[in-house]
Structures are given as C-alpha cells and as structure tokens.
Backbone as a chain_set.jsonl record, in Angstrom:
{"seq": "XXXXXXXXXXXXXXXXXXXXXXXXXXXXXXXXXXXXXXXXXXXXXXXXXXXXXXXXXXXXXXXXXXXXXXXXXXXXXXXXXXXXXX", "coords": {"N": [[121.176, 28.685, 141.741], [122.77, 26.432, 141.986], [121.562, 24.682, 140.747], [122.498, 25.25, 138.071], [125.492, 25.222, 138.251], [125.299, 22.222, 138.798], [124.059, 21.393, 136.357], [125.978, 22.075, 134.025], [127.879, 21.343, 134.899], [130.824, 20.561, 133.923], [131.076, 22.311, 131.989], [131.773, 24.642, 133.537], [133.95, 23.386, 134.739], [135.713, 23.372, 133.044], [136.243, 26.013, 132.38], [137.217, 26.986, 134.448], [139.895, 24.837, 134.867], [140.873, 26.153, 132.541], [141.213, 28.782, 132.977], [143.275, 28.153, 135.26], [145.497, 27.339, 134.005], [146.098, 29.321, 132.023], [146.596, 31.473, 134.053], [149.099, 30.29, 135.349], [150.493, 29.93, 133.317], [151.197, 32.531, 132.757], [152.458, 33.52, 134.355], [154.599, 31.646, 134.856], [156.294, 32.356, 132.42], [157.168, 35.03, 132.658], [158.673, 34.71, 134.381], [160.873, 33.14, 133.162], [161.783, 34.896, 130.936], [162.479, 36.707, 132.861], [165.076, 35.626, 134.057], [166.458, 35.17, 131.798], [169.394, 34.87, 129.969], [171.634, 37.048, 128.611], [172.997, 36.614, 125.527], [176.093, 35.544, 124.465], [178.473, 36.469, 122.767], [181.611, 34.262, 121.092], [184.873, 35.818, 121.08], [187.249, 36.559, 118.888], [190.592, 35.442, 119.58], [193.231, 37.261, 119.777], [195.891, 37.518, 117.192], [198.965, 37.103, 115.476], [197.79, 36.794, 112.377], [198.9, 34.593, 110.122], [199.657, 33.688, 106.412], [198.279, 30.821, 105.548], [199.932, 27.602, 104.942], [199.453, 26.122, 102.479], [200.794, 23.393, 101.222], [201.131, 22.314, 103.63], [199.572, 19.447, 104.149], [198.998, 18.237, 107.047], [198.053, 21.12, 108.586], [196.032, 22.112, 106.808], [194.145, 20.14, 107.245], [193.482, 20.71, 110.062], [192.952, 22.942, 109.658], [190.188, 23.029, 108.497], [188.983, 21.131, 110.226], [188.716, 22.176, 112.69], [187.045, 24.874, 111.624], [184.694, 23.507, 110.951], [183.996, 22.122, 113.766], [183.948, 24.497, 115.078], [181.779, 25.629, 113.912], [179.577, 24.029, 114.244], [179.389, 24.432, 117.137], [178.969, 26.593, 117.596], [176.715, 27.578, 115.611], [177.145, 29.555, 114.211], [178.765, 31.284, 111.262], [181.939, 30.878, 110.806], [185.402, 31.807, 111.205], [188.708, 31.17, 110.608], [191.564, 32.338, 112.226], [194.452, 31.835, 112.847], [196.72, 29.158, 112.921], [198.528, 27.34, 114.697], [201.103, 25.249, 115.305], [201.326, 22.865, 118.111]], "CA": [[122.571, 28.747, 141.338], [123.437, 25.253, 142.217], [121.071, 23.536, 139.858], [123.003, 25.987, 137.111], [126.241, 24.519, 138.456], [125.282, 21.259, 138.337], [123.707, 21.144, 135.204], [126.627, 22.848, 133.654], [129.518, 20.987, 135.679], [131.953, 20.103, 132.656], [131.882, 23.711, 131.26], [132.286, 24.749, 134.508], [135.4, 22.703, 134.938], [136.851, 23.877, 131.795], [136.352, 27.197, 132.56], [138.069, 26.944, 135.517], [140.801, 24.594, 134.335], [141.693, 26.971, 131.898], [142.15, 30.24, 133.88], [143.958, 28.728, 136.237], [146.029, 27.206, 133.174], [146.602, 30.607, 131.889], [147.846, 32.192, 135.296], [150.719, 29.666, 135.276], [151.652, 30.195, 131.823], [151.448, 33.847, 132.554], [153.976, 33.484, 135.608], [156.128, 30.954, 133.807], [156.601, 33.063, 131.066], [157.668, 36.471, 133.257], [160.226, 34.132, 134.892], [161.468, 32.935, 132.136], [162.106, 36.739, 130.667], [163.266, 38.124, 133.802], [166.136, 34.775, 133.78], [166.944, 34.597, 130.234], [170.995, 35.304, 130.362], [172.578, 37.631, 127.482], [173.687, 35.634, 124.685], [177.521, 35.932, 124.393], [179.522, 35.679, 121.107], [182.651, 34.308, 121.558], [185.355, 36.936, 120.567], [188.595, 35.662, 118.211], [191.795, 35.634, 120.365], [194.533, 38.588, 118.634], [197.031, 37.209, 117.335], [199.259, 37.701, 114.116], [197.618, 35.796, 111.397], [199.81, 34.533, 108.716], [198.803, 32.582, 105.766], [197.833, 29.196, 105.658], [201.341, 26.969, 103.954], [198.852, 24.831, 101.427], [201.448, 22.382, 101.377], [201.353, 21.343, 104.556], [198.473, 18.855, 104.708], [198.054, 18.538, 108.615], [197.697, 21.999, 109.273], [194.863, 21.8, 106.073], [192.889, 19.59, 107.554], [193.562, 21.274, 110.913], [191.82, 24.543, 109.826], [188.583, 22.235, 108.235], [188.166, 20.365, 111.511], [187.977, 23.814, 113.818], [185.963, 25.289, 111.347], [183.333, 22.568, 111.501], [183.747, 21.997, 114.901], [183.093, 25.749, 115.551], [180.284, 25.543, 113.177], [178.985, 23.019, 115.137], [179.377, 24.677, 118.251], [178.036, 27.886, 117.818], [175.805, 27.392, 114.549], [177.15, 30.624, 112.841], [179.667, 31.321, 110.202], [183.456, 30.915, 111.553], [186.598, 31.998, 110.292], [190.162, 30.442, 111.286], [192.26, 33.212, 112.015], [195.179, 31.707, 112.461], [196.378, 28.131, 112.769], [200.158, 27.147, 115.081], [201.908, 23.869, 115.859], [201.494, 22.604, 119.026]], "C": [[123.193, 27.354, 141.33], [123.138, 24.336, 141.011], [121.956, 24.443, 138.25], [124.438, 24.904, 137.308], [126.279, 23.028, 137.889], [124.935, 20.46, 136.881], [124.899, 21.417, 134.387], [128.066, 22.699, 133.921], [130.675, 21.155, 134.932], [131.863, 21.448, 132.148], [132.619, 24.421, 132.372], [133.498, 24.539, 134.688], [136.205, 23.028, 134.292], [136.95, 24.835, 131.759], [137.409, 27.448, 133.325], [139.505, 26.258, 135.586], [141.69, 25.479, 133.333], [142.098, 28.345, 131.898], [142.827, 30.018, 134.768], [145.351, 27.97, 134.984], [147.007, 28.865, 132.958], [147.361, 31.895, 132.945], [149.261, 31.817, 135.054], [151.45, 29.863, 134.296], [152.072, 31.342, 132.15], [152.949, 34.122, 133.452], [154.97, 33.146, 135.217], [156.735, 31.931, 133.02], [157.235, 34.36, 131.725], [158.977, 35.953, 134.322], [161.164, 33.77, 133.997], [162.583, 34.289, 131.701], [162.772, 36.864, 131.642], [165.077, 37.239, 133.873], [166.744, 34.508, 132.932], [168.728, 35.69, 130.454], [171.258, 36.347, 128.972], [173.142, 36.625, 126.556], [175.072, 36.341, 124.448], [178.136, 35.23, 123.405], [180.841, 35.331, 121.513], [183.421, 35.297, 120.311], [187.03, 36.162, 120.211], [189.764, 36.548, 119.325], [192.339, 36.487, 119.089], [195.463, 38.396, 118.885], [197.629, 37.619, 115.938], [199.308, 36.344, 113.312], [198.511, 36.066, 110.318], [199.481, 33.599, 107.484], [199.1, 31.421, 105.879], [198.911, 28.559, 104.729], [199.891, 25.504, 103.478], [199.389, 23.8, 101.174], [201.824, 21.269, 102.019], [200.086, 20.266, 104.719], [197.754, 18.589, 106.271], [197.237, 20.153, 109.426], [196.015, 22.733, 107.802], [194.075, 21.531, 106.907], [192.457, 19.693, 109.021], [192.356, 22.437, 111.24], [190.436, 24.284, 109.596], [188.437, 21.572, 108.962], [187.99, 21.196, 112.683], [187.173, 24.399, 113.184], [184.724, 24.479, 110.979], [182.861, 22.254, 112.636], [183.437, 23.404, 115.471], [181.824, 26.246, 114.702], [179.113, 24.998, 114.199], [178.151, 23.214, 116.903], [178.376, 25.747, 118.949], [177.315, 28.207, 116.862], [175.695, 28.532, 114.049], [178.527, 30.405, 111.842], [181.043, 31.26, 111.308], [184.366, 30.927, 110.696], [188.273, 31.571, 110.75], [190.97, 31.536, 111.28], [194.147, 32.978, 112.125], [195.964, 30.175, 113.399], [198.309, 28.08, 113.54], [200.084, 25.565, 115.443], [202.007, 23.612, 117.251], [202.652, 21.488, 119.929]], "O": [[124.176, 27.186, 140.608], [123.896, 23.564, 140.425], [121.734, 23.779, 137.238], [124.497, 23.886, 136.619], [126.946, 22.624, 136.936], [125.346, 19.383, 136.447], [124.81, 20.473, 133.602], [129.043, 23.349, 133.55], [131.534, 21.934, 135.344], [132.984, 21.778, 131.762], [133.798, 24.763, 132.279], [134.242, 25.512, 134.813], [137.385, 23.077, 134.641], [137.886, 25.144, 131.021], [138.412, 28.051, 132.946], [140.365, 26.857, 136.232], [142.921, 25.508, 133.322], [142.925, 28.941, 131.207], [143.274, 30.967, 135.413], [146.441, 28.313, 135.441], [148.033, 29.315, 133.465], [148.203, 32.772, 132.746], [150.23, 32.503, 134.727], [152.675, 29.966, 134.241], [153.276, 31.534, 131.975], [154.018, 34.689, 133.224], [156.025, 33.771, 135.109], [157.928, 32.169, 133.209], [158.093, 34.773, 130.945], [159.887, 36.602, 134.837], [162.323, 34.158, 134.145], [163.74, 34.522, 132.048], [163.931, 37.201, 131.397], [166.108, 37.905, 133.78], [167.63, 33.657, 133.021], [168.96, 36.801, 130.931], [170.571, 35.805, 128.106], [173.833, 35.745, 127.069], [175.152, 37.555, 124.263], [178.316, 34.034, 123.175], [181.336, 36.093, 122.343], [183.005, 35.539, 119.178], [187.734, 35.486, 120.962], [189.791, 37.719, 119.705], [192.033, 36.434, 117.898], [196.108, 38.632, 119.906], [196.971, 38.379, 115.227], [200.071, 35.378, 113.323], [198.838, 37.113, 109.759], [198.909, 32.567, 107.835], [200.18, 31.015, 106.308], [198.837, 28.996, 103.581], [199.598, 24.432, 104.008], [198.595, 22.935, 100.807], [202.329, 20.179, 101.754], [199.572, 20.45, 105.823], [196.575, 18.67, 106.617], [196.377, 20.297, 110.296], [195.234, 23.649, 108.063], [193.305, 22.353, 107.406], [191.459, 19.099, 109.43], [191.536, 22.739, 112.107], [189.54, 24.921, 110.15], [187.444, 20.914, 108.653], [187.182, 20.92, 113.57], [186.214, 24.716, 113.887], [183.709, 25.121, 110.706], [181.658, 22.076, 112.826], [182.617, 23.438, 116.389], [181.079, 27.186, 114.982], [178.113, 25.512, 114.699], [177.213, 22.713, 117.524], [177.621, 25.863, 119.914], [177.006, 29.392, 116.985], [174.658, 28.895, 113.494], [179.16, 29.35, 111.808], [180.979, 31.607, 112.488], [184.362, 30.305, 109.634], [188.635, 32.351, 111.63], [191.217, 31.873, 110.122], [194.961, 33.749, 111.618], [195.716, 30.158, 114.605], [199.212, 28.694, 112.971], [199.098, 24.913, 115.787], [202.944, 24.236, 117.749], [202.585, 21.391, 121.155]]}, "num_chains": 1, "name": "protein.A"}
C-alpha cells in the first residue's frame, strides 16, 4: 500500500485537495443560502400627485436628476410621482 502511495503521491494529493475543496464550497454555499436577506423594493411614498408645470425649468430638471439617481440606485425602471418645493 505504501509503495502505491508513494508512487502515486501527486494524484494522491489532488485527490485529496479536491474533496476537501469541495466540502468547503459545500458549507460556504449552505451559509450563504441560509443568510441571504429578502430583497426589499422600496415602496413610493402617497401623496397627491399633480402634474409636472413644464414651464418651470428647475423643477424639470429636478424630476431627470431623481429619476437617474433612482435608476442608479436601484437599477430598475422609476417613476417620479410627484415633485414639491423645498
């Protein structure tokens, strides 16, 4: 058995390197899963949208820099629901 071993070291090694490889992944991976959080959408505040005054230019370029920046944020579609003066 030994002279098998020895002859045989380097498969040996890789054998053995790579089941104990595959344990850890296996573990990692069932921690992972059991820790993975709920993904949470954020949900539009309710308020009473009114339309957008096209005239006003700040509150324009108001509604195209939240809806890029919530593009941005949360890398789906976004809709401005409704846009006040601070």
């Amino acid at each position: 058995m030994m002279e098998f071993i020895s002859r045989y070291s380097g498969l040996c090694a890789i054998v053995v390197y790579s089941l104990i490889l595959w344990i850890i992944l296996a573990i990692s991976g069932r921690r992972k899963r059991a820790k993975a959080e709920p993904v949470r959408t954020p949900q539009p505040a309710v308020t009473n949208a009114g339309r957008l005054d096209e005239n006003d230019e700040d509150a324009v370029v108001a509604a195209l820099v939240a809806a890029i920046e919530g593009r941005n944020e949360w890398h789906k579609n976004v809709r401005i629901v409704s846009i006040r003066e601070v």
